[in-house]
C-alpha positions, 0 to 999 in steps of 0.5 A: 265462372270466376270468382271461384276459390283456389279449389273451385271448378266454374259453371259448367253448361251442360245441355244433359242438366235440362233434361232433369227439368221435365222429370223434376217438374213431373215428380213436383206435380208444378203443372197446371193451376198451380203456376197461375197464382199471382205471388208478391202480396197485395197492392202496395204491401210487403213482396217476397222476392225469391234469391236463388244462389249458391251457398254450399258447393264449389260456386259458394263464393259467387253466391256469397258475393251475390248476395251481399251485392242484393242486400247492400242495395237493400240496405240503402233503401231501406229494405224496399223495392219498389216503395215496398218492404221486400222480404227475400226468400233464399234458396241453395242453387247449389252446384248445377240443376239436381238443386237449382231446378227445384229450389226454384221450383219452391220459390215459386209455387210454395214460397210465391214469391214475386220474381227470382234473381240469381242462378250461377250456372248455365245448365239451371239456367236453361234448365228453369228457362221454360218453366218461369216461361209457362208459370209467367213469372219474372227470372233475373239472371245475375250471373249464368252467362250462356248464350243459348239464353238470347237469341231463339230462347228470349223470353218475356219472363227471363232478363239478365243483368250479366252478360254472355260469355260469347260478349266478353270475348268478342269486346276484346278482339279489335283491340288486341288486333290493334295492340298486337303486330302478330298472330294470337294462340287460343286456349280454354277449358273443354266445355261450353263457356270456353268454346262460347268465350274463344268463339267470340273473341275468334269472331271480332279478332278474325274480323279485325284482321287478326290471324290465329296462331292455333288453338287448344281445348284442354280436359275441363276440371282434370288439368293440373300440368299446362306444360306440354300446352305451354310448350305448344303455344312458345312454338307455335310463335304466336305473339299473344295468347287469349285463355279462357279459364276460372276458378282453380284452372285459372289460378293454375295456368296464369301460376305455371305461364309465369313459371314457364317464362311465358308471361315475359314473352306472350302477352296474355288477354282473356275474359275478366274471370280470368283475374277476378275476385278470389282468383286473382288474390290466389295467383298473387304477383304471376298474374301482373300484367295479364290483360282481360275483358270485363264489364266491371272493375274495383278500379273503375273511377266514377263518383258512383263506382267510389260510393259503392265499392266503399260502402260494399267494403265497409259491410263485406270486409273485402272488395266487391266483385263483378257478382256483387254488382250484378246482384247489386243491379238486380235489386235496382231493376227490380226496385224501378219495376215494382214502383211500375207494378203496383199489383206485382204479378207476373205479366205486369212485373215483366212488362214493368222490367221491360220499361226499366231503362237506364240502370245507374250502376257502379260498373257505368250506366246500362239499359236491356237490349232487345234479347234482354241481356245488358247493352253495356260498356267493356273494359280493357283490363290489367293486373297491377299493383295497387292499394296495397295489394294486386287489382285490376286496372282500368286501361281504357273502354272497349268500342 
């Protein structure tokens, strides 16, 4: 999800991608022995750490921001985690599971490396969920935002340091319940993000005493025309409208709310990726003024964020993401666990990332939460101009 080009279509979670793993993990004869072997290098020598990302399809531009994000922090440390030389071994996620599943598949049993970091969708995610489980080898997600992968699906081997989808929304609904005298319309793509992101912003605005004024799945990655949705929302006399949407989608809806009139008389909030990265610079001036959700901005004001955001500029030759930073702080969980793992294998490994504690990262301090996934701050955000261009502003923290 978000940073998608004007062309791309995000991450979709499609439960039917899992089944692929059984088949490819037979075809790959991964079973048995062939898990066990340790990976990483020696005691206190070089460690080969596997970088699963996209770097062809529609998701490229998440992967590229993810891997200039992990390779900042390693250039600042001098190429190593943990004390170590790290050599990172990158592998092509691609577009969903078919070369997700087995790019990561060889990074482990040929490439042996001593962790995974990456994964943008959801569905290779879940996917590689049991089999970094049975071959007890660290997977540090860095973007897939599902929540089917916390709760009954944590694992001792699987951390993520992104978010869930459900998360983002539910941050935002007690303060659009407070900004807003009136009901808000639901809209989102017709798939599992949408349904997870809308879920839980319905859960804590329902909760807040908000009232709903209807809600709308549209036809994920076929709808060009929002109109008759548009025209839906004006008569639904709905004060507000949160809209869960990424990649070409988003430039789309926020391109045609604008056109419609809409922008000028319903406020409209969604989930970061709403506005993030690529699509943001896409829909341009129509964006001004859309409020989102996100655990991340360019705009953040902290010594730290400054340093980073800087730096990332300087190498990159644009503004960093919320992608690159959780790729960033991939490196840095990585880099405290392995200075607690001299061995580096893969019990030890996940038991050091358990103990990792605080991270200090540019998006503010976070630590793992009991399910794994970040226990972060969120911020409310706005679209504005600045900077000589269109950013996104950093309105206040969301309890």
């Amino acid at each position: 999800m978000g940073a998608l080009s004007a062309n791309s279509r995000p991450p979709r979670l499609r439960r039917a991608g899992i089944g692929l793993v059984a088949v490819a993990l037979a075809l790959a004869g991964c079973g048995g022995s062939s898990l066990d072997q340790s990976g990483g290098g020696e005691s206190g020598g070089p460690v080969k750490i596997g970088l699963l990302v996209p770097l062809s399809g529609v998701y490229a531009p998440l992967g590229e921001d993810m891997r200039a994000g992990f390779q900042l922090y390693l250039d600042q440390h001098g190429g190593k985690l943990g004390g170590r030389q790290a050599e990172v071994v990158t592998a092509d996620e691609g577009e969903g599971p078919q070369t997700g599943v087995p790019a990561a598949q060889k990074l482990v049993t040929q490439d042996q490396v001593a962790a995974v970091v990456g994964v943008v969708n959801s569905a290779t995610a879940l996917g590689l969920r049991d089999f970094f489980d049975e071959s007890k080898r660290p997977l540090v997600v860095a973007n897939a935002g599902a929540n089917e992968l916390a709760g009954a699906r944590r694992s001792d081997y699987l951390w993520r340091t992104s978010f869930t989808n459900g998360d983002v929304g539910e941050a935002l609904g007690p303060a659009v319940k407070d900004d807003v005298d009136g009901e808000v319309y639901l809209i989102a793509a017709d798939y599992a993000a949408g349904k997870e992101s809308t879920g839980g912003f319905r859960k804590s605005f329902e909760a807040a005493g908000g009232k709903i004024a209807g809600s709308e799945f549209t036809p994920f990655g076929k709808t060009q025309d929002f109109q008759p949705y548009l025209s839906a929302i004006r008569d639904s006399g709905a004060d507000a409208v949160y809209a869960f949407y990424a990649g070409a989608e988003a430039v789309n809806f926020v391109k045609q709310y604008k056109e419609f009139g809409l922008a000028d008389e319903v406020q409209l909030y969604g989930p970061g990726f709403l506005t993030e990265g690529g699509v943001l610079a896409a829909q341009g001036q129509a964006a001004l003024g859309v409020q989102t959700s996100l655990h991340y901005s360019t705009e953040l004001d902290s010594p730290r964020n400054k340093e980073f955001s800087a730096a990332y500029t300087a190498k990159v030759k644009k503004p960093p993401t919320v992608y690159s930073v959780q790729a960033y702080d991939s490196a840095a969980v990585l880099d405290k666990a392995l200075a607690a793992a001299p061995g580096a294998s893969g019990p030890e490994l996940a038991k050091a990332i358990g103990g990792v504690g605080a991270i200090d990262s540019p998006r503010g301090s976070w630590s793992f939460g009991a399910d794994h996934d970040p226990e972060q701050t969120y911020y409310l955000r706005e679209v504005r101009s600045g900077g000589g261009g269109i950013v996104n502003g950093v309105v206040r923290e969301l309890d």
